[in-house]
N, C-alpha and C positions, 0 to 999 in steps of 0.2 A: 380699573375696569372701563375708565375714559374711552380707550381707544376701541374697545369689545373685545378685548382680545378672552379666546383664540380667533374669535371668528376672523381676527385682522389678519391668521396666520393661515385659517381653513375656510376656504369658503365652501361650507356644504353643513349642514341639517346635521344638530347634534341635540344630545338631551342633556337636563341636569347633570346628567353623572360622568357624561362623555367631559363636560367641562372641568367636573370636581375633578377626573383625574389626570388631564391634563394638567390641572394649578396643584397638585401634589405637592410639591416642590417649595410650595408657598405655608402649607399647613393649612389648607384652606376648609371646614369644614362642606358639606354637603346641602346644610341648611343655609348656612350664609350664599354657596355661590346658588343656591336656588331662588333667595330675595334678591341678589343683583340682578339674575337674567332678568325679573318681574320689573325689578325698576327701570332696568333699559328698557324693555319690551313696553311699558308704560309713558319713557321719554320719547319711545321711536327711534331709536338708535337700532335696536332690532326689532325684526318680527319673529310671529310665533303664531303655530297651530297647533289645536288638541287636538289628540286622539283615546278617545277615552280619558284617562286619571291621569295622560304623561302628554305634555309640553315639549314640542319639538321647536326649538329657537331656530332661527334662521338669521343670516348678517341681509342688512336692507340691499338689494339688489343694485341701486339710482343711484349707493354712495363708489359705486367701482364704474373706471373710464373704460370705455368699451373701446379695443383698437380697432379702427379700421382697416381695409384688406392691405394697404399700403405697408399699415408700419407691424401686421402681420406676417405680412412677408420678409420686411426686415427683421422682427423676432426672432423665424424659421431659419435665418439666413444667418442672426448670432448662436444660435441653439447649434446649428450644425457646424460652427466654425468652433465653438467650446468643445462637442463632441470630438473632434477631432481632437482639440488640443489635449483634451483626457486623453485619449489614447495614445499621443504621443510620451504624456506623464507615464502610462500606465507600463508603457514598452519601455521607457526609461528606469521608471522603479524597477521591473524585474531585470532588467541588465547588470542592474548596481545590485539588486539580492543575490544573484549566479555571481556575481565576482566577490563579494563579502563569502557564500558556501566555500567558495573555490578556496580563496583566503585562511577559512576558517578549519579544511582540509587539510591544507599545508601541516609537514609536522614542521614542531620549534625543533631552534638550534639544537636543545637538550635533546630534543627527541631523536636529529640526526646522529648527535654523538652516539646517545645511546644503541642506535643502528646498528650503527657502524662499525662497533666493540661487538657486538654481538654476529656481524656476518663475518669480521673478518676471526673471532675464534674460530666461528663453523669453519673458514678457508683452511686454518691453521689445522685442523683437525681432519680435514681431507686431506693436504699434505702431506699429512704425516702417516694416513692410511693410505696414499699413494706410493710413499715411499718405502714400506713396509714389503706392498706388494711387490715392486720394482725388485729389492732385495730377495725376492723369494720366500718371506716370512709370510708363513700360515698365521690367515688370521681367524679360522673357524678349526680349533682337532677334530682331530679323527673319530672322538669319542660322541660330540656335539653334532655332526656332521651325520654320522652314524645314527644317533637318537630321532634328528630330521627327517630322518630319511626314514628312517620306520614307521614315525609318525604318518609321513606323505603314505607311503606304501599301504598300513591300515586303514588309512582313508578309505583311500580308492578302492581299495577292496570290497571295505562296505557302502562305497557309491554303486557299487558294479552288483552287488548284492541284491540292495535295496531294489536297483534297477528292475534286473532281471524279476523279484517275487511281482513289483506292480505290471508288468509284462503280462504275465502270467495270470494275476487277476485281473487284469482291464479285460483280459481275452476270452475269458471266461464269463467276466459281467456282460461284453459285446456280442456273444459265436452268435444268439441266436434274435440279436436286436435287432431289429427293422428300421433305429433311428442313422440318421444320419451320421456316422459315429465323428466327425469335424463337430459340428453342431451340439453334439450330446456331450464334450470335453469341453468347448466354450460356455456348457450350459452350469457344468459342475466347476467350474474355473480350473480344470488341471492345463498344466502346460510341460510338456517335453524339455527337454534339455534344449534340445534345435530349437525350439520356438522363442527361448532367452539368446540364442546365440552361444553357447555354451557344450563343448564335443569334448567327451569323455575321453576320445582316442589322444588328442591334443595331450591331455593331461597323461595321461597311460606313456606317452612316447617321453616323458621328460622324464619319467620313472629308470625306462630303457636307458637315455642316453646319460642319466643319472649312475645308473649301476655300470655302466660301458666305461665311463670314464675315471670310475673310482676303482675299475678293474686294471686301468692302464697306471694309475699310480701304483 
């Protein structure tokens, strides 16, 4: 407690307990460091003012060298030359962390292997349904082919269905509205086919040229 520390560390107005837990670290009780600040504050090594029941210590002011404007200036003049050179660390550090990610992205040798076996089956397995085709070998029957296409077909039936009955209600909840009917649809959240980008006839036409062309085989 020679040197006063923390005040050797803080120079600013602390209490008892600002000290205790600063010297934590020490085990330092609350009552013991409250008899040292009193012995310092008694040698003059610090000062100290009440306030009410609680002692605020202070480090003595006469024992710190006051710089003048000269070697102030030079301070300001090391302070902004370290500032930089942090920032020159700091642009460094994050160079070296983006090329360790970069690094650490890369797959391993194992992992190209394993690639590698894996895309060139996928190849293998296109070639072999390329060459299937080339040969004229069906690779969907007639019977699967057929079921697909039923499927697609009841679809769209009951898309064209469904369509048509909310037509038919919207027009009915609308005839005799006075709202802006743009505004009274953005207000109930419905949206059109057209509003997603989305044309039933698109769909309907691959139906036709579906059956057109199962008609030509």
């Amino acid at each position: 407690m020679d040197c006063c520390f923390p005040f050797c560390q803080q120079n600013r107005p602390l209490n008892s307990q600002n000290v205790a837990d600063s010297l934590q670290k020490f085990n330092l009780k609350k009552t013991a460091v409250q008899k040292a600040l009193d012995n310092l504050a008694d040698s003059g090594k610090i000062s100290f003012k009440e306030y009410g029941k609680q002692k605020i210590y202070m480090a003595r002011q006469d024992q710190f060298d006051i710089p003048n404007s000269e070697e102030l200036s030079r301070m300001k003049e090391e302070n902004a030359e370290l500032q930089k050179q942090l920032e020159e660390q700091k642009k460094l550090i994050s160079e070296v962390e983006g090329e360790i990610k970069g690094l650490q992205s890369n797959l391993t040798l194992e992992e190209i292997q394993t690639k590698t076996a894996q895309l060139m089956k996928e190849v293998k397995e296109m070639e072999d349904k390329l060459t299937k085709l080339r040969q004229g070998v069906t690779l969907v029957s007639p019977e699967e082919r057929q079921t697909v296409e039923k499927l697609f077909s009841d679809t769209m039936t009951q898309w064209k269905r469904r369509k048509r009955m909310f037509r038919d209600l919207w027009d009915s909840i609308t005839e005799n509205s006075t709202k802006d009917l743009k505004e009274f649809k953005e207000e109930l959240g419905i949206e059109y086919d057209e509003d997603v980008g989305v044309s039933i006839q698109s769909f309907s036409d691959l139906v036709d040229r579906g059956w057109k062309k199962a008609r030509r085989y």
